[in-house]
Steps between C-alpha positions, in 0.01 A plus 500: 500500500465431860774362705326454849285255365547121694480207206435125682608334155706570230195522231394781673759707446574358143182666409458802666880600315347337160148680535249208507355216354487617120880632534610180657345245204642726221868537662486123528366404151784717331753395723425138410387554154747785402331789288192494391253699242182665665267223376710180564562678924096550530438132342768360795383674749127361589210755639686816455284773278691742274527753707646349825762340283529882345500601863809228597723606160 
């Protein structure tokens, strides 16, 4: 990870520590919906394709 990178708001460097826009919707869905199965996370979180949502697990 780089540590000389400049952030102008706080999103910015939310994301680059979570890894991106997939990462981000699945941390939040199980932090607000607790665990979930496969199935019921990919249903809840809208547009993703199996294997991004592999690819964020």
């Amino acid at each position: 990870m780089r540590t000389d990178r400049q952030y102008y708001c706080g999103l910015g460097a939310a994301l680059s520590v979570v890894g991106g826009r997939w990462k981000y919707l699945v941390v939040r869905q199980l932090a607000s919906e607790g665990p979930r199965r496969f199935g019921q996370l990919r249903r809840l979180v809208n547009c993703v394709t199996e294997k991004l949502l592999i690819g964020a697990l």
